[in-house]
C-alpha positions, -999 to 999 in steps of 0.1 A, spaced: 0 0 0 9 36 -5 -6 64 13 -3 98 -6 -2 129 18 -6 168 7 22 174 34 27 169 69 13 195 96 -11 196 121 -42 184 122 -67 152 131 -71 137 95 -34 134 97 -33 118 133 -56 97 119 -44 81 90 -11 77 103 -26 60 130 -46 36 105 -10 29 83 9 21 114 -19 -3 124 -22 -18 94 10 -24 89 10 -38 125 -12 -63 109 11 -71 86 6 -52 52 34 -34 39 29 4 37 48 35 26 41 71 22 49 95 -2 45 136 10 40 157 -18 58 189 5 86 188 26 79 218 46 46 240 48 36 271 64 5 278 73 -14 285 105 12 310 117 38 275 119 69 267 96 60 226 98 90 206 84 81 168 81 109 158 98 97 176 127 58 161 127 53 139 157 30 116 125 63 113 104 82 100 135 53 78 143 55 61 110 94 62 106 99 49 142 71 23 132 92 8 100 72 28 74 90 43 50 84 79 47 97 98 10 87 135 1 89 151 -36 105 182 -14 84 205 -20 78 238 2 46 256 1 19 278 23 -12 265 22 -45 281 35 -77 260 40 -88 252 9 -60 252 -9 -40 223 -29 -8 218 -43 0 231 -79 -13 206 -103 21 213 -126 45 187 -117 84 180 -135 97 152 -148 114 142 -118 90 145 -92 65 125 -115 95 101 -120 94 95 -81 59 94 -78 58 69 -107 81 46 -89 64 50 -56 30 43 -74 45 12 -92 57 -14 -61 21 -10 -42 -9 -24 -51 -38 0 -38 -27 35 -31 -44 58 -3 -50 98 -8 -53 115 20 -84 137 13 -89 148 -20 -62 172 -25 -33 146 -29 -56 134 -68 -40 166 -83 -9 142 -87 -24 109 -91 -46 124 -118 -16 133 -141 -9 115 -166 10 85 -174 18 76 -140 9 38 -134 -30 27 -133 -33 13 -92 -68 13 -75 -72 47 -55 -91 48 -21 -100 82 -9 -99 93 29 -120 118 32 -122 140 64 -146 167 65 -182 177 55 -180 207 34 -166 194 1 -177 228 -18 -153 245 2 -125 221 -9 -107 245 -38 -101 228 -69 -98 193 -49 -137 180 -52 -131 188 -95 -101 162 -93 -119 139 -70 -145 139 -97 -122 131 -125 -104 100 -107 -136 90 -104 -151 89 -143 -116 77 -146 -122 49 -129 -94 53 -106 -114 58 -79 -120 23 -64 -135 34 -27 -141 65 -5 -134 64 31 -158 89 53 -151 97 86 -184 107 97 -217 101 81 -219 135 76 -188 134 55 -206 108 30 -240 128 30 -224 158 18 -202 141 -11 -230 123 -21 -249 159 -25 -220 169 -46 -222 136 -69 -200 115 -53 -221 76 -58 -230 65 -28 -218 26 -36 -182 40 -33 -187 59 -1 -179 38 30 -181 49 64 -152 43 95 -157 64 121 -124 76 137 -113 56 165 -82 62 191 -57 44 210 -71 35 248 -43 27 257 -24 62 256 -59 79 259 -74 71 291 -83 87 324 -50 94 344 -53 105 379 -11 112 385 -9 126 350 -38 152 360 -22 165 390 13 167 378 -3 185 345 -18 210 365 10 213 387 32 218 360 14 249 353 7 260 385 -31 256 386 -51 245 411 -64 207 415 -100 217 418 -98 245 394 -120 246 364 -97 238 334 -113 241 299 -88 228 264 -93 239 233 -70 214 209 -75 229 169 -54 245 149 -53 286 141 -81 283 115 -112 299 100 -136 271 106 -120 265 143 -143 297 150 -113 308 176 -129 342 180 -164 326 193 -143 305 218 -121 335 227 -156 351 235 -168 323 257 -136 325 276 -144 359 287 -176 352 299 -166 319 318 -135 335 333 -155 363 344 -178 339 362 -148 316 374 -124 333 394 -102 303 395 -111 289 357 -81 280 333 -86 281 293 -58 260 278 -54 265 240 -38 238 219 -23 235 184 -5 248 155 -9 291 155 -16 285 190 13 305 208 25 340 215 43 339 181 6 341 163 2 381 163 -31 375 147 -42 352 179 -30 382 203 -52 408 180 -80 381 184 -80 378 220 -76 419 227 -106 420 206 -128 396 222 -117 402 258 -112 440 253 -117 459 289 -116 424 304 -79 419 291 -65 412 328 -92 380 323 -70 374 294 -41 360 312 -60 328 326 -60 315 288 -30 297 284 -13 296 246 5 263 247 11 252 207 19 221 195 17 194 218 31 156 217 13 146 254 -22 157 242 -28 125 261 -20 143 297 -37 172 287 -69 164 280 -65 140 313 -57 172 330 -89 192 318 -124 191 328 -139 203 292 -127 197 258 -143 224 239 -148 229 201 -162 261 188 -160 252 149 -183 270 122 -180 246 92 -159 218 82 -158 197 108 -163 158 103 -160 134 135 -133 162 155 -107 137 165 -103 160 200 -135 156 209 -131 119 210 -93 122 224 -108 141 251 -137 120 261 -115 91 263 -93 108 289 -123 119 312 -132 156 297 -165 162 294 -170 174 253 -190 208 247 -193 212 213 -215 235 182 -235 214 165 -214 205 135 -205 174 113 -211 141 133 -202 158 166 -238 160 182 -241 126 179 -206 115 191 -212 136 226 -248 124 225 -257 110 264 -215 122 274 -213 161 269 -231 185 254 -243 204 223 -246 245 220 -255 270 200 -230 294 182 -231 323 211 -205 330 233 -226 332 268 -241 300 257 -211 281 255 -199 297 284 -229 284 305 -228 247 291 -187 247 298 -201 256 337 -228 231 334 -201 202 322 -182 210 348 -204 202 376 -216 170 360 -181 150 354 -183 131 381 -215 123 365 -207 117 337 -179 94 341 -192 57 338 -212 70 301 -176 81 295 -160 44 302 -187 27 285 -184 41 258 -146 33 250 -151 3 228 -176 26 202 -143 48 200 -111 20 198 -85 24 170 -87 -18 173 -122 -10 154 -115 16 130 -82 1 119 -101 -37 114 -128 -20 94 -96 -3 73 -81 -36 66 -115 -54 51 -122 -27 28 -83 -27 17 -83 -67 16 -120 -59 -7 -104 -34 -31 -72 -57 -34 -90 -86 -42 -118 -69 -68 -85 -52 -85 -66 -86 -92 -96 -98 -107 -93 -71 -134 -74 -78 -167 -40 -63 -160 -27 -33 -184 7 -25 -191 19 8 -168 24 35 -192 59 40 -204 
């Protein structure tokens, strides 16, 4: 198998395919993974793959990791340059022709498996998100592979994911749901982990601690959270607001403009929301917080920190967007997009963790990587088998 990625940088469609090749190749496939960029920029970050906590993941995990080197900064929405040379269409050729099924992440990754003469392979699509309009140029290239016949299978995340392709003409017989899943092992409730976390950062054991794990982007809807913040901290004289994420650090001068805006004569309130970037121990964060919050306008599919978060004991609070009403259903709550709201329902989860705690255990199995990454293998194992039934055709020279 080969797994095609736009780049590495933040962000949970990335966690989460990294985590489905390293499992699969657990299980005994052979995988490897081409990066169409080397380095990006975007989200106030300079992200060099070499850096990613997913590329050292896979590299540590004996999967090979090449990258066609390219350096670019992308904005939501965006995809790479569908002009390639003869040398980086000479590598992806070679790439393309030892694997037998190749994965894209998303869409984006099609404008170079769409260019010609590269050899004919079965293409399964993981798709991540619900608002394929928004997409750029990427939803007129998935189109393509698919009356090309490339397209063997779509992956959706969420079943909002599949309903809104299938709006925008995707068939449905090629969408196939697996909702994320995560590794209990690693994300679990963690009673030391909590109170060195907190400790660590000087807050109190019994103080209200809300996380907010995205990265610096238009759909995370960081000024609606930054809003809510003020209103909670003005209610909770002890309350923490821990911000997560790529663009989410003093270096981000458009964060510090945000958060002067939203908390304006209320800035001292300001200094009880903590900017702590990029994580690796997301783990002992979210085991350290009460809430995991998520603010988002559009895009979202299944938000891989809401699960994360529930997993470790957070209680999720969440707009109502993509599948994430139903993946807090009976373990958090829902809220409109207003400020005070949110505010409120971060109180109101609050006082009901303890509550909420054995809906949060049982519902660990509905949320394993074990599950996601089995369902992964079967349709692989599917498209495999259906392709070597096909005539073979000579790779174009």
């Amino acid at each position: 198998m080969l797994s095609v990625y736009e780049g590495f940088f933040s962000g949970g469609a990335r966690i989460v395919h990294s985590d489905v090749v390293l499992g699969l190749a657990e299980g005994g496939q052979s995988h490897q993974v081409l990066s169409i960029h080397g380095e990006v920029h975007r989200e106030a970050t300079r992200q060099r793959m070499e850096d990613d906590a997913c590329y050292r993941a896979l590299t540590a995990g004996a999967v090979g990791v090449t990258s066609l080197g390219r350096t670019a900064g992308l904005v939501d929405g965006a995809v790479a340059a569908d002009v390639f040379s003869g040398p980086e269409l000479a590598e992806t050729a070679r790439s393309m022709a030892a694997a037998d099924v190749i994965l894209s992440l998303k869409e984006q990754p099609l404008a170079l498996l769409n260019q010609a003469g590269l050899p004919r392979r079965p293409v399964v699509v993981c798709l991540h998100r619900s608002d394929p309009e928004n997409q750029g140029p990427a939803l007129d290239e998935l189109r393509a592979a698919i009356a090309d016949g490339t397209v063997a299978a779509c992956v959706c995340c969420a079943e909002s994911t599949r309903a809104a392709y299938e709006a925008a003409g995707v068939p449905r017989e090629l969408l196939h749901v697996i909702p994320n899943g995560v590794d209990l092992l690693r994300f679990r409730p963690d009673a030391a982990a909590r109170l060195a976390f907190r400790a660590s950062l000087g807050i109190p054991a019994a103080a209200p601690v809300i996380v907010f794990a995205a990265r610096y982007a238009t759909m995370k809807n960081v000024p609606l959270l930054l809003r809510a913040a003020r209103a909670f901290l003005a209610r909770e004289p002890e309350g923490q607001v821990l911000m997560c994420g790529a663009g989410m650090d003093g270096a981000n001068a458009a964060l510090s403009a945000d958060i002067a805006t939203a908390f304006g004569a209320d800035r001292h309130l300001a200094g009880r929301v903590r900017r702590l970037g990029v994580r690796r121990d997301m783990e002992t964060v979210y085991a350290g917080a009460d809430v995991v919050a998520l603010t988002s306008a559009s895009g979202e599919a299944a938000p891989l920190c809401l699960i994360e978060g529930m997993m470790c004991g957070a209680v999720p609070v969440t707009t109502d967007i993509g599948d994430s009403a139903e993946i807090v259903r009976g373990h958090g709550f829902v809220t409109p997009q207003d400020p005070e709201a949110v505010a409120l329902a971060w109180t109101a989860a609050v006082a009901a963790r303890a509550g909420l705690t054995p809906a949060l255990a049982a519902s660990r199995e509905r949320f394993s990587r074990t599950r996601m990454i089995a369902a992964y293998a079967t349709l692989l194992e599917d498209v495999y088998t259906r392709a070597s039934r096909l005539p073979t055709l000579p790779d174009p020279l």
